[in-house]
N, C-alpha and C positions, 0 to 999 in steps of 0.2 A: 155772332160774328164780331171780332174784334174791330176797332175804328180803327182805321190806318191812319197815320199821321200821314199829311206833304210831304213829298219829296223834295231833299234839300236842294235847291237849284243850279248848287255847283253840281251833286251828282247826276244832273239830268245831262248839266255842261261837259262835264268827263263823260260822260256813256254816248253822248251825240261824237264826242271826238273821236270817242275809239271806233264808234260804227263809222265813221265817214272814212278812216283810214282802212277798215276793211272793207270797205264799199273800193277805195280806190285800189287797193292792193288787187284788186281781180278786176278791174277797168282795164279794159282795152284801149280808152281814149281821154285818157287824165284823170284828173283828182274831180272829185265831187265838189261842185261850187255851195259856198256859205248859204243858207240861207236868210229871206230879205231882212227880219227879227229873230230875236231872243225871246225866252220866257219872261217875262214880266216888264218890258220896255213898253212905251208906253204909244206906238204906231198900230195900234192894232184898231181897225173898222170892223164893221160889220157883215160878217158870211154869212151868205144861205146857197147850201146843197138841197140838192132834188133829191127825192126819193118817191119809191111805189106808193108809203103810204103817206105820205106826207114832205113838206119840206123843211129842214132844219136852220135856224139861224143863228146864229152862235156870234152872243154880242159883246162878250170878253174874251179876252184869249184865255183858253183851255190850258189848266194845269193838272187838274186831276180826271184823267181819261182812262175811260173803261174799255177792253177791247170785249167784244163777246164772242169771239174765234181765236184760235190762231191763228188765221190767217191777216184778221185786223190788228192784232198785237204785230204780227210781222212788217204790216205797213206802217205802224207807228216806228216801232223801232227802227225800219230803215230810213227816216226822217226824223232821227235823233226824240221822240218822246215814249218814253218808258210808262207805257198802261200801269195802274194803280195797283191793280192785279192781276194773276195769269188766270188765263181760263182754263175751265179743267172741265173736264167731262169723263168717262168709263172709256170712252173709245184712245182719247189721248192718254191717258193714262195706262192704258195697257201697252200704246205703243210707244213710251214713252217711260218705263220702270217706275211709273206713280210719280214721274214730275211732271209732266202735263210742258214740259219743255225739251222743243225738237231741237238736234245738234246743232242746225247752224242757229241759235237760240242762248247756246250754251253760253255764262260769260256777259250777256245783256241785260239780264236783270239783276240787281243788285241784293246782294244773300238778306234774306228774308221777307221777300215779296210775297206776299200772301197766294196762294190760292182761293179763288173761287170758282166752284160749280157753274157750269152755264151749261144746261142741261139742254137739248133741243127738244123736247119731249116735255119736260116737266120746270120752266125756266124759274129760280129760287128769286123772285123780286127785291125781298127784302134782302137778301145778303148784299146784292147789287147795290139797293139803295142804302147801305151800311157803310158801304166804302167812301159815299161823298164824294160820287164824280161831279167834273162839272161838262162834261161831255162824254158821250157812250156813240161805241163804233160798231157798226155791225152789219157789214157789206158782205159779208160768206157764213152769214151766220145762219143756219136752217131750220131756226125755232122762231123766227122773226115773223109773227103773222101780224094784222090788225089791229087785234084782241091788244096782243104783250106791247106791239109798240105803242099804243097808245099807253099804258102803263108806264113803260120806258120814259117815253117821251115828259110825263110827269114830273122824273127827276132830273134831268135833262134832254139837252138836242139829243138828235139822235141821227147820224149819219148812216145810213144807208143803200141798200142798192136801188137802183131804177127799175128792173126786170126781176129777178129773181136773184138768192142768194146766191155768190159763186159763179154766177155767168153774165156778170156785166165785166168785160176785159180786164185784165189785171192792172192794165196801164191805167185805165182810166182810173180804177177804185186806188188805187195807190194817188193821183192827183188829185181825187176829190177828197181824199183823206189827209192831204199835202197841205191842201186849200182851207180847211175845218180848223189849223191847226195852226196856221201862219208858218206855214214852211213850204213855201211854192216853188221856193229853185232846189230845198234838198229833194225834194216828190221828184221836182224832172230830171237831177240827177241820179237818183236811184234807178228810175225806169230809165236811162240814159245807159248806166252800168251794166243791168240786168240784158236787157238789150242785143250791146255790146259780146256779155258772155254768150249768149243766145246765136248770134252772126258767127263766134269767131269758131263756136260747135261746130255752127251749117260748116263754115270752110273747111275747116281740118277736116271735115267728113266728108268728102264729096262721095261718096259709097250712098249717102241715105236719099240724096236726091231721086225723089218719083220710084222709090222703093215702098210697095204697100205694108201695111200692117193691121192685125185686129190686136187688142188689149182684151183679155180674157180674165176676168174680176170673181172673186170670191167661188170657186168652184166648191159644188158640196153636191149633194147627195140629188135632189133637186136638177139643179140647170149648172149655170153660166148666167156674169154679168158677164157684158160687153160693152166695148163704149162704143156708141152709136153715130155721134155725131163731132165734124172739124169743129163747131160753135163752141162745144163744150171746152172750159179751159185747158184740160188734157188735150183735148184736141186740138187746140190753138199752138200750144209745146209743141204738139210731133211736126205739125206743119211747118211749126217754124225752123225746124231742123230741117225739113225738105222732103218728109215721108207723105208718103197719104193713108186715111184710113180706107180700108176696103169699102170696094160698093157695095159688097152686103152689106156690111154691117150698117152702110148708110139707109140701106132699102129697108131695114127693120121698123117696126112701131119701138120711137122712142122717146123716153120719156125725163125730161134733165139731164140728158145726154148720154144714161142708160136706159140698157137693153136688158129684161130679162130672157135668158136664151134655154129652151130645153135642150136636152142631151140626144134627140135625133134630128137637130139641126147642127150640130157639130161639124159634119162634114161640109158644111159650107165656110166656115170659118178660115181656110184655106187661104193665104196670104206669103209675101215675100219672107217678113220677120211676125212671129208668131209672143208677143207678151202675155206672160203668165205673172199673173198678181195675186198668190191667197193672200188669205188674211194672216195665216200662217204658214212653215214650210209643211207642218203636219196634214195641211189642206190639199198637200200637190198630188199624192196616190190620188185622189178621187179625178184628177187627169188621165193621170198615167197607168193606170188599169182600165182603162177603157181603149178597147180597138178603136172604136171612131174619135179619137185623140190620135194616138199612136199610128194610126195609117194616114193620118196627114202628110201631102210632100214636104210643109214646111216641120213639122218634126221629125220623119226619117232623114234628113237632109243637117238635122242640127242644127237649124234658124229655129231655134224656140232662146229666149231672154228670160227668167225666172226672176223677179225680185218679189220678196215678202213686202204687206205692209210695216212690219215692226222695223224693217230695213230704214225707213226714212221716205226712200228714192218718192215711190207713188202720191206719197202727202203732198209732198215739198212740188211735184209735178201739176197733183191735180188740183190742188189747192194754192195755185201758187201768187205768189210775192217778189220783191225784187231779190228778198236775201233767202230764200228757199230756192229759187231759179239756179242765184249765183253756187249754189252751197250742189245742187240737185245734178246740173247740167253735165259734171264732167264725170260724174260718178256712173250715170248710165249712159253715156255715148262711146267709151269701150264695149260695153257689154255687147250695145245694140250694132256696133259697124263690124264686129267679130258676128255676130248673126247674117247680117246682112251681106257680109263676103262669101255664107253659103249660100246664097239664092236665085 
């Protein structure tokens, strides 16, 4: 793995500008307030963030920062700092044509940002520690055990979730990520934005208010995933639009917010709006040839919502951030209030 050099700090200064003017550009309630420092001024104290397995303290201000998700690169970047490198894994890269970067993505990092692997499975330490962070983020990251963070933690702090990967609130990991990094009003105005887009969905929609729905995940040969639970960050989105998830699917054994569901429990799956998510569109027959699919009221009715994972929509949902939220929101609340006017 090649050394990255620093990032020039005007570049950091231009890319913090351009995200804060598309941060405001889809604000409902003004422009994104500055935040308190810049990179290398000389106000910066000492942070320490909680985390499950430890807590981090971070005693200079971070310039060379490691995201180990997309979804921590998305919270850096919508607090103006640009990860050292993008994280890449087999899964973002298939849905992602081998850049490992999602559309609203596009344009924030600066042409020739390196990839790195951050496998959740098999994490490459040394490439990490190659790049010369001096802080490592990894708040939705699902390879983050004991073992690696301690490793991690080696080469730097290491910011973190509290609970588990991806299910500490998005607001929150966005501010504790805000906080890691000396940028405490751009964090609250991000989640301020996001928010914002988030409300002004619910309104325009008044159709999805206490409209139930199940999310029906990777259909194959096998079962049904389902999302099981409001807690799960998916299920913090639909709610916040004004939907509910079914009581089935609430009454399920669940597990990180999925369900694995067999194909003679299908029929229970029954709901207002009915979301369909493969992994691909070539995954939907294994729906759609099945009667206990097909004689659903919510699919002979036409309340069924299809997005692919390669689509964007479900990452930017279930993984979400302020600038996946803002990117996500409007793209599928057509979809979903033209279902929900069948029900």
């Amino acid at each position: 793995m090649t050394r990255t050099a620093p990032q020039p700090r005007s570049l950091v200064a231009v890319t913090f500008l351009v995200i804060a003017l598309l941060l405001s550009a889809c604000s409902t309630s003004g422009t994104a307030s500055s935040p308190e420092t810049t990179p290398g001024d000389a106000g910066w104290s000492s942070v320490t963030t909680t985390g499950a397995f430890g807590d981090a303290t971070i005693e200079s201000r971070p310039e060379r920062v490691f995201a180990l998700s997309t979804t921590d690169a998305d919270m850096l970047l919508a607090v103006g700092i640009v990860p050292i490198a993008v994280p890449s894994m087999p899964q973002t890269d298939a849905a992602t044509g081998g850049t490992s970067i999602y559309p609203w993505q596009v344009g924030l990092y600066p042409e020739g940002t390196p990839k790195v692997e951050a496998s959740t499975t098999e994490l490459n330490i040394e490439a990490i520690a190659a790049t010369d962070p001096d802080l490592i983020v990894g708040t939705a990251f699902f390879g983050l055990t004991k073992p690696i963070y301690g490793k991690l933690a080696e080469i730097a702090p290491v910011v973190h979730y509290d609970t588990v990967a991806n299910s500490d609130d998005w607001r929150d990991s966005t501010r504790k990520i805000a906080r890691a990094v000396g940028r405490v009003d751009a964090g609250d105005a991000a989640v301020a934005t996001a928010e914002a887009t988030l409300a002004k969905t619910r309104s325009n929609n008044p159709i999805f208010e206490g409209k139930t729905f199940n999310a029906v995940i990777s259909p194959s040969a096998d079962g049904v995933w389902i999302l099981c639970s409001e807690q799960d960050n998916l299920g913090r989105v639909m709610t916040g639009f004004g939907m509910k998830l079914s009581e089935y699917a609430q009454s399920v054994e669940c597990d990180g917010g999925k369900a694995e569901l067999s194909w003679e429990n299908m029929s229970d799956l029954d709901a207002d709006v009915l979301w369909a998510i493969p992994d691909t569109a070539d995954q939907m027959p294994e729906l759609t040839k099945r009667k206990l699919w097909t004689s659903l009221p919510a699919v002979q009715r036409g309340a069924v919502v299809i997005v692919t994972k390669p689509e964007g929509v479900p990452f930017a949902l279930a993984f979400p951030s302020p600038l996946s939220l803002v990117w996500a929101a409007d793209r599928l609340a057509p979809k979903m209030s033209e279902a929900a006017a069948r029900s």
